[in-house]
C-alpha positions in Angstrom: 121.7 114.4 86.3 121.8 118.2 85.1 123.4 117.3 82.0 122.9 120.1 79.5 123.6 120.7 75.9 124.8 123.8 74.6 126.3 124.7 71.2 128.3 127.6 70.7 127.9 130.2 67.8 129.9 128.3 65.3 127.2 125.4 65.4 129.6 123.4 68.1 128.1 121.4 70.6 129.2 120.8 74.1 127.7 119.2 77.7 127.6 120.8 80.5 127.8 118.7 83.9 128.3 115.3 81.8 127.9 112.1 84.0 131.6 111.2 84.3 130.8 108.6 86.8 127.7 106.1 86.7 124.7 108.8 87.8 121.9 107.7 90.4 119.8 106.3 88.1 122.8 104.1 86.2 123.8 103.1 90.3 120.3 102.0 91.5 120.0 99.8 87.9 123.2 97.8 88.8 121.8 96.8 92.0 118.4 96.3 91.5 118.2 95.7 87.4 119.7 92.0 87.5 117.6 89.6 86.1 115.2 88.0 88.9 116.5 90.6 91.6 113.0 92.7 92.0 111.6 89.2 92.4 113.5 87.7 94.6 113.0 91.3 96.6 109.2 90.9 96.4 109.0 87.5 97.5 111.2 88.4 101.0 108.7 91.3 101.5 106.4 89.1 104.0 108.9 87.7 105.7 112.3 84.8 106.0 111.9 82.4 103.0 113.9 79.2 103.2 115.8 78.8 99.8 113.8 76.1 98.5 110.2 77.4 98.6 112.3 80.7 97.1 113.5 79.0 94.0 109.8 77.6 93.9 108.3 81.0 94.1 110.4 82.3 91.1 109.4 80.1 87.9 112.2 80.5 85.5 115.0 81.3 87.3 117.5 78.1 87.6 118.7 77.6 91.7 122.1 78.8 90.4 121.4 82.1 89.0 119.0 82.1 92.3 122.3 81.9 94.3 124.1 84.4 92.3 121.8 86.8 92.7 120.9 86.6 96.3 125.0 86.7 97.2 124.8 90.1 95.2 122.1 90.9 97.3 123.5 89.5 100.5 126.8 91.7 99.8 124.8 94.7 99.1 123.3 94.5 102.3 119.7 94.2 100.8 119.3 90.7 102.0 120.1 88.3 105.1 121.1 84.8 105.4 121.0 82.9 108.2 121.4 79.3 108.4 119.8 77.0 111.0 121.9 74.3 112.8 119.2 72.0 112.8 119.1 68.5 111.1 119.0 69.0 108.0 120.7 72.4 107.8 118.5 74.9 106.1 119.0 78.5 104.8 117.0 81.3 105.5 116.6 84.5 103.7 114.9 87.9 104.8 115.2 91.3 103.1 117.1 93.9 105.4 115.7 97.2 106.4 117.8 98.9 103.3 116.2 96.3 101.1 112.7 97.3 102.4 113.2 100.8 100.9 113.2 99.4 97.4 109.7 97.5 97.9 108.3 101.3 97.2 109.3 101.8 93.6 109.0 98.0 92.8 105.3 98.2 93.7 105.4 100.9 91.6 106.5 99.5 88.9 104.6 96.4 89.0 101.4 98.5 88.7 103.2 100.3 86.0 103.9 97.4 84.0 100.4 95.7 84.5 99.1 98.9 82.7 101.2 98.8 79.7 99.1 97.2 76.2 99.2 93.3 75.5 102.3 93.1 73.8 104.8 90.5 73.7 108.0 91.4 76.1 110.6 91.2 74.3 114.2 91.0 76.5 
């Protein structure tokens, strides 16, 4: 992340210590900038959620991209399922430990956001 321009005397430019791999920032993006990951995060925060009441938490997101999204998680050890053997089966998920250390900066940048002017988002 030291990445440093310098050009030479004949007006050449150069980097020094270019990214040649994905830096921190570029790494942390892929896991948590997918569409409706901070929110699904934020909505484990209190506690196991079965999936229903999950997808009802998140207006906007279908159930499938819900599902997507929280097997990303799942695999990225952020999240937990665990699935009850009772009748009818139901699916549980809670945010893990590691997901926990995200809630920080996503609280963060919740209060950033609701500072910014009234302007239309545009994606």
């Amino acid at each position: 992340m030291d990445a440093r321009i310098r050009q030479d005397p004949q007006g050449r430019k150069s980097v020094d210590n270019a990214c040649m791999t994905p830096c921190a920032i570029e790494r942390g993006m892929r896991i948590i900038g997918g569409k409706w990951t901070g929110s699904i995060l934020w909505h484990l925060k209190d506690g196991p959620v079965r999936f229903n009441d999950l997808s009802r938490m998140i207006g906007g997101a279908s159930k499938k991209m819900i599902i997507e999204r929280l097997r990303q998680l799942e695999a990225q050890g952020l999240v937990h399922r665990e699935i009850s053997e009772t009748k009818p089966l139901s699916v549980r998920y809670e945010i893990t430990a590691f997901g926990r250390t995200a809630l920080g900066f996503l609280d963060e940048l919740r209060r950033w956001s609701e500072g910014l002017p009234n302007q239309k988002y545009a994606p």
